[in-house]
N, C-alpha and C positions, 0 to 999 in steps of 0.2 A: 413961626411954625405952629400948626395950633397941635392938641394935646394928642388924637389922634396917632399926629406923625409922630411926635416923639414916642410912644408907643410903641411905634411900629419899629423904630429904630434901636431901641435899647434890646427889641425881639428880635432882630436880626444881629446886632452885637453879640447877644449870649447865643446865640446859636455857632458864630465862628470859633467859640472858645474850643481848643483840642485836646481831646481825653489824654490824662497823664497818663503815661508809660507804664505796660506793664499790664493791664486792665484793658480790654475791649470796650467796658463800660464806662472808663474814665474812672474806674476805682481800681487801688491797690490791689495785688496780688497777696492777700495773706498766710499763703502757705509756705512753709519754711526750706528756704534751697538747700538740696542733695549735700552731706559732707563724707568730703573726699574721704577714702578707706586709707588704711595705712600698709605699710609692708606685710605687717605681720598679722593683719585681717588677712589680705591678699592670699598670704602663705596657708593659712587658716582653710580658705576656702579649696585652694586647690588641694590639697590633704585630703578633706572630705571629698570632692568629687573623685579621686585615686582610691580611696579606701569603697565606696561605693562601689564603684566598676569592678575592685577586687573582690568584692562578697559576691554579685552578681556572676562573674565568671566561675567562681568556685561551688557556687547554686547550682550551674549551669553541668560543672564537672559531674558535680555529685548525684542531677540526674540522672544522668548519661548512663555510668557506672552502674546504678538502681538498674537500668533497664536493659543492661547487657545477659546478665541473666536468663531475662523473658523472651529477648534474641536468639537465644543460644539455643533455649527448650523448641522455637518456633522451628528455626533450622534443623535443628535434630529431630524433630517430627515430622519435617517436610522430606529427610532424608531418609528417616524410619518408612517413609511412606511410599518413595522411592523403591526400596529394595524391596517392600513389600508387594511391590506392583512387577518389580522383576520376578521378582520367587512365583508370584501367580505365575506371568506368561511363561518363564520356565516349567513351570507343577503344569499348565495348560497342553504346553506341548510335550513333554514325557507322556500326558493321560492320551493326547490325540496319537503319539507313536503307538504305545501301546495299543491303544484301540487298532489302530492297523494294522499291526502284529497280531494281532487276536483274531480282525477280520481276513489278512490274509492266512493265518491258521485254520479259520474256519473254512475259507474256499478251498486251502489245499486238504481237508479233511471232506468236503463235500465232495472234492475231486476226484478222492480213492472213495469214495462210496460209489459215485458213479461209475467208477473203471470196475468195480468188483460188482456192481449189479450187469454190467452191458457182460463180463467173463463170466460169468453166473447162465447168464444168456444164451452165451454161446454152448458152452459145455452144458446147456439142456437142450440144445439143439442138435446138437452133433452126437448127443448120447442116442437121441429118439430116432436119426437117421440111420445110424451103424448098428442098431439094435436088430435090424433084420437079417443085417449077413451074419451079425455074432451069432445069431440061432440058426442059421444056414451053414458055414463051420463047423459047429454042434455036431449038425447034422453028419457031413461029410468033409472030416479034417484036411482030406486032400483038392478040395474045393478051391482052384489054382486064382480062378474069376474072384470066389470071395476074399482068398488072401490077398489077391494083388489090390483090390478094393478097398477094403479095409487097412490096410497099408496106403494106400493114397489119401483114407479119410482121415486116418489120424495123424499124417502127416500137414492136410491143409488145416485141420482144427489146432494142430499145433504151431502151425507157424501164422496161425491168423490169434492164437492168445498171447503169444510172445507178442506182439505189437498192444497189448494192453495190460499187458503183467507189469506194476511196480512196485509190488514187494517181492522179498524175500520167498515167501510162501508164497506168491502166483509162479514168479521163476521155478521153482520147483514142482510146481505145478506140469508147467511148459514142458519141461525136461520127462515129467513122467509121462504124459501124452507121446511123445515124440520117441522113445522107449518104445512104448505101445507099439508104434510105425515101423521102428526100426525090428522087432520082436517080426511082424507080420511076414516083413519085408527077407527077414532070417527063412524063416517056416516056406515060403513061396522057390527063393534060391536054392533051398533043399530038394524041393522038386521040379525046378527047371530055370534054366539057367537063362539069364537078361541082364544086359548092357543099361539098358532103361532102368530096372530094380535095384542096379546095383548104384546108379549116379544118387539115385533117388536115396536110396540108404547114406548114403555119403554126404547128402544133403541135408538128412535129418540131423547127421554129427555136427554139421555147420551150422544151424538154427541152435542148437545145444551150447554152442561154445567151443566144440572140440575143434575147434580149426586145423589144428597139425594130423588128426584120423582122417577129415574129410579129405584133408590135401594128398596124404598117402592113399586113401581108397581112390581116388580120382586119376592119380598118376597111375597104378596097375591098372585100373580102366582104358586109359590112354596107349599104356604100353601094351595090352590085348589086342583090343580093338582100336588100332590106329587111323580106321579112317570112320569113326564115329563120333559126329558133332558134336551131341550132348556134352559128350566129357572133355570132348576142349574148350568148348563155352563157360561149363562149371567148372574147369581146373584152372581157366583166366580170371574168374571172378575171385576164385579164392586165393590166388598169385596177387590181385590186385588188395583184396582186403586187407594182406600181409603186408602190401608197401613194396611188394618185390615186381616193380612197373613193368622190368622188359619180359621178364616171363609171364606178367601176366597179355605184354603184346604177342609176345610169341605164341601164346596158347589161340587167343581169339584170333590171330589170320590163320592158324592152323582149322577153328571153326566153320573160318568164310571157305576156304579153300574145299572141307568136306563137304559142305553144304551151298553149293556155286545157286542151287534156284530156291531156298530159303524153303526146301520143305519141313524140316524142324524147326526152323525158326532160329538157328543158331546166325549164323549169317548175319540177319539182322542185330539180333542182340549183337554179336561182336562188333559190327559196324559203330552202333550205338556207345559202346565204353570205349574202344578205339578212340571216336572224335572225344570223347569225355579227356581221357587220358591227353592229348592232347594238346584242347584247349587248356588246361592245368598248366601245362607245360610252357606255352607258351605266355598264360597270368605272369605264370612265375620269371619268366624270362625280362618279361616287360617290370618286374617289380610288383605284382600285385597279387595281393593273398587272393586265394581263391581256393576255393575246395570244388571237388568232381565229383560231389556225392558216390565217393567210393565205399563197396560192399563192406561194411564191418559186424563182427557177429552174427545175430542176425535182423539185423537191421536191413539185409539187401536181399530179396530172389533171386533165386535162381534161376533156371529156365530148366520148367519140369511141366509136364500137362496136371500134375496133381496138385500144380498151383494155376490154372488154368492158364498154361504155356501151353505152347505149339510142340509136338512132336511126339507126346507117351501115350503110345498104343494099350489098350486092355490087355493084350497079349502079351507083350513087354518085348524087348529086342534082344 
């Protein structure tokens, strides 16, 4: 073999040589192997890692605690805040009641402003009409045309203010007007005697309130003159205003009966509170409230021509 080979052979020998153990490189591992811990290392270490966990959760407590406090102020401001938001919408809505108590103060004060200018109204209109018979009277007291006139005028001006009098001092108002009427209506009967004048006077008592004089003057009317309509028309109306239903049916077909072709116009009117009465009658039968718009006060007409009814002559009956 020349030298070459061997060579070549002694460089393939060292190359199968296999790295000793331990070393990738075929060199030693010089660093010193792990030694085993003992019990009481062991014990050692778990102690510390228990005593740690215990500092931490007590860290943990101790924040908590710190910031219960600022909790507390939060909520209590959040409920400070609360009630403060209640108090407004209650303080809100007292201010808006009030306010509508104020406003409807105010309407019902604009109310009687304008019920006292439209009464203002009338009673300057009714002074400037009747201002020529009062100087015609003047004239000649026994002037039967001016009294029965002027007793008609202060009867309609008085029962056309009662439908707008609501105070105290308008009502008294009313009542002296209607005074006035009844005053004319006196003066006239003195010097000639009427069935018409006299319902008409007994009508003014029932615009006044006197219910129980009208009722009485109405009944003598009746018992007088029994076959005169007016005064059974108006002695039904005032039977009826009282609640006393069958006399006031008895009086109104005693009406129809005087008055068979409706020349006074009683007839009709009776006809009319008859079916009134009635129907009431039968609401009630069936169970149902109803009212009959019956006369109360003076709240109802009568049937008089000096409230422009059918039947009262200039002359008077």
């Amino acid at each position: 073999m020349s030298s070459s080979g061997k060579h070549n052979s002694k460089r393939l020998a060292r190359a199968k040589v296999k790295p000793t153990e331990g070393s990738a490189t075929g060199e030693k591992d010089s660093r010193p192997a792990p030694k085993k811990k003992t019990p009481a290392q062991v014990r050692a270490d778990r102690k510390k890692r228990v005593t740690s966990i215990v500092i931490i959760v007590f860290a943990v407590i101790m924040a908590v605690s710190m910031m219960m406090p600022s909790c507390s102020a939060i909520v209590g401001n959040n409920q400070a805040s609360e009630s403060a938001k209640k108090e407004s919408t209650s303080s809100n809505k007292d201010d808006s009641s009030s306010s509508s108590q104020k406003d409807d103060s105010s309407s019902s004060s604009s109310k009687t402003a304008s019920t006292s200018d439209s009464l203002k109204k009338l009673d300057s209109s009714y002074e400037e009409s009747l201002a020529s018979l009062q100087r015609r009277l003047k004239k000649n007291p026994k002037d039967l045309a001016a009294l029965l006139n002027l007793g008609n005028g202060y009867m309609s001006w008085g029962y056309q203010a009662a439908s707008l009098a609501t105070t105290d001092a308008d009502k008294t108002h009313v009542n002296d007007i209607l005074g006035k009427a009844i005053d004319y209506f006196d003066q006239y009967l003195e010097l000639n005697d009427s069935d018409t004048v006299k319902v008409n006077r007994a009508l003014c008592q029932f615009y006044q309130g006197d219910t129980d004089a009208a009722l009485q003057a109405l009944q003598k009317v009746t018992e007088d003159s029994p076959k005169f309509p007016l005064g059974w028309a108006n002695l039904g109306m005032v039977y009826e205003s009282k609640g006393q239903t069958g006399n006031a049916q008895a009086a109104y077909k005693k009406a129809e009966k005087t008055d068979p072709k409706d020349s006074y116009g009683a007839k009709s009117f009776a006809e009319q509170r008859l079916s009134a009465i009635e129907s009431a009658a039968s609401s009630s039968a069936n169970g149902a409230s109803s009212t009959t718009g019956t006369t109360s006060g003076t709240s109802g007409q009568g049937l008089s021509g000096a409230l422009g009814g059918i039947g009262l002559s200039g002359s008077g009956n």
